[in-house]
C-alpha positions in Angstrom: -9.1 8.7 17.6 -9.2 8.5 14.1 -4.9 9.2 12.4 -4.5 12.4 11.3 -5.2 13.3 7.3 -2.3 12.7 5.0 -1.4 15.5 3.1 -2.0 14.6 -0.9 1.1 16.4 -1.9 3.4 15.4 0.4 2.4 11.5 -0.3 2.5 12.4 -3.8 6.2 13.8 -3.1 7.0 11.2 -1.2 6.5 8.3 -3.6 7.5 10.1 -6.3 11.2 10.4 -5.1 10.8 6.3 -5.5 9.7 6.1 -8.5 13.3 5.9 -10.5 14.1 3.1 -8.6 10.3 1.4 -9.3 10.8 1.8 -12.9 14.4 0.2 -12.5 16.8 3.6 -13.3 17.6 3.9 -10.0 18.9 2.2 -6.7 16.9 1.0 -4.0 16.4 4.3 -2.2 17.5 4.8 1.1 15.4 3.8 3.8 14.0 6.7 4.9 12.7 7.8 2.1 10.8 4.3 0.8 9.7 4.4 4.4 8.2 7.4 4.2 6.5 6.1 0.4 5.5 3.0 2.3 3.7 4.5 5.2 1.8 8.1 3.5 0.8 5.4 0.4 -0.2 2.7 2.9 -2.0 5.8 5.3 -3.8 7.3 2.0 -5.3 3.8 1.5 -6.4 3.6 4.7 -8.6 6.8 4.6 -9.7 5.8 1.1 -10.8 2.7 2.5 -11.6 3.6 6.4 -13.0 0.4 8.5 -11.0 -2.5 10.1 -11.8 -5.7 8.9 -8.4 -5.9 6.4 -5.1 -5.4 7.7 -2.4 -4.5 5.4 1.4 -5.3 5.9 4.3 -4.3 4.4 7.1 -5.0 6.8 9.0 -3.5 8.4 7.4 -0.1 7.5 3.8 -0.2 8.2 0.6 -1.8 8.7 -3.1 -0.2 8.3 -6.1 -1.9 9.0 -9.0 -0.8 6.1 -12.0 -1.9 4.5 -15.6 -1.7 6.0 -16.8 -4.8 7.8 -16.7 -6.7 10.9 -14.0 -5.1 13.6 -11.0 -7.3 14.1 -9.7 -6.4 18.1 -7.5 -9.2 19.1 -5.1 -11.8 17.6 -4.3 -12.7 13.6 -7.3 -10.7 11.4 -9.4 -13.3 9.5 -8.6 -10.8 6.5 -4.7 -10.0 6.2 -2.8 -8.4 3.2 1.1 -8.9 2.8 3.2 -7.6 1.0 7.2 -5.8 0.3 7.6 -2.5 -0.5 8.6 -2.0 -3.7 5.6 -4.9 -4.3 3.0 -2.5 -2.2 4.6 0.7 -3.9 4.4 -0.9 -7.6 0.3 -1.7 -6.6 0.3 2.2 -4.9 1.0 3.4 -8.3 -0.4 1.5 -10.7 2.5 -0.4 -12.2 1.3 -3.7 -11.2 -2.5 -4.9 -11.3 -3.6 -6.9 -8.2 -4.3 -9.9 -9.9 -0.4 -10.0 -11.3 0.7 -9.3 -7.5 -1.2 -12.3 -6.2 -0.9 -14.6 -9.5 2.9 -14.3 -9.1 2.8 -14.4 -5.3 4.0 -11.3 -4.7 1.1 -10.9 -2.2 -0.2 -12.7 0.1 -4.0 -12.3 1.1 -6.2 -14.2 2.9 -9.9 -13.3 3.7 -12.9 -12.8 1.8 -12.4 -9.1 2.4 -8.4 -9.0 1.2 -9.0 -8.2 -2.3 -8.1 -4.5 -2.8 -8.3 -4.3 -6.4 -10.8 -1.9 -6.2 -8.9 0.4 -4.1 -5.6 0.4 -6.2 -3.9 2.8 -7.0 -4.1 5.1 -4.8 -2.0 7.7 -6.3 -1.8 8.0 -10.3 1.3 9.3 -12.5 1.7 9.9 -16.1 4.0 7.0 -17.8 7.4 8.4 -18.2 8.0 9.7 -22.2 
């Protein structure tokens, strides 16, 4: 049974309480609220993306699997995105390009089907005046 829809503005709400402390005027928030960031951002790019051939980690908060292709069932996926929060949340928004994530090895991905590039961001804000 497919997860139930996120709701756009409450994803949009949620990582935009963390977006202070992404563009470094804040604190690290507390962990409720980057989980919740993490997980709707990380959810959103799962319906964006529906299939199961890529997982995507960001521990300890969440892990989708996305991306059309072959179905991974059991064991370590061939294809497997990692990543921390602030790193995923950074990508989420558009701060950081995937090729800078993975060219400073701030993500790991292995696969033929881990580059999500194309999928990023998933939400978009206006650069702070």
């Amino acid at each position: 049974m497919p997860a139930k829809p996120v709701d756009p503005a409450q994803m949009r709400a949620a990582v935009e309480a963390v977006l202070p402390w992404l563009h470094g005027t804040a604190d690290q928030p507390e962990r409720p609220v980057l989980a919740a960031a993490v997980r709707l951002s990380l959810r959103t790019l799962e319906q964006v993306a529906p299939g199961r051939s890529v997982e995507v980690r960001v521990p300890p908060f969440a892990a989708v699997q996305c991306v059309e292709g072959p179905r991974h069932t059991r064991g370590t996926p061939p294809n497997v995105v990692e990543t921390d929060a602030r790193t995923w949340l950074e990508l989420a928004t558009g701060a950081l390009t995937w090729p800078d994530a993975v060219d400073t090895a701030r993500v790991t991905a292995s696969g033929t089907r881990a580059d999500l590039s194309a999928l990023l961001p998933v939400v978009k804000f206006q650069d702070p005046v």
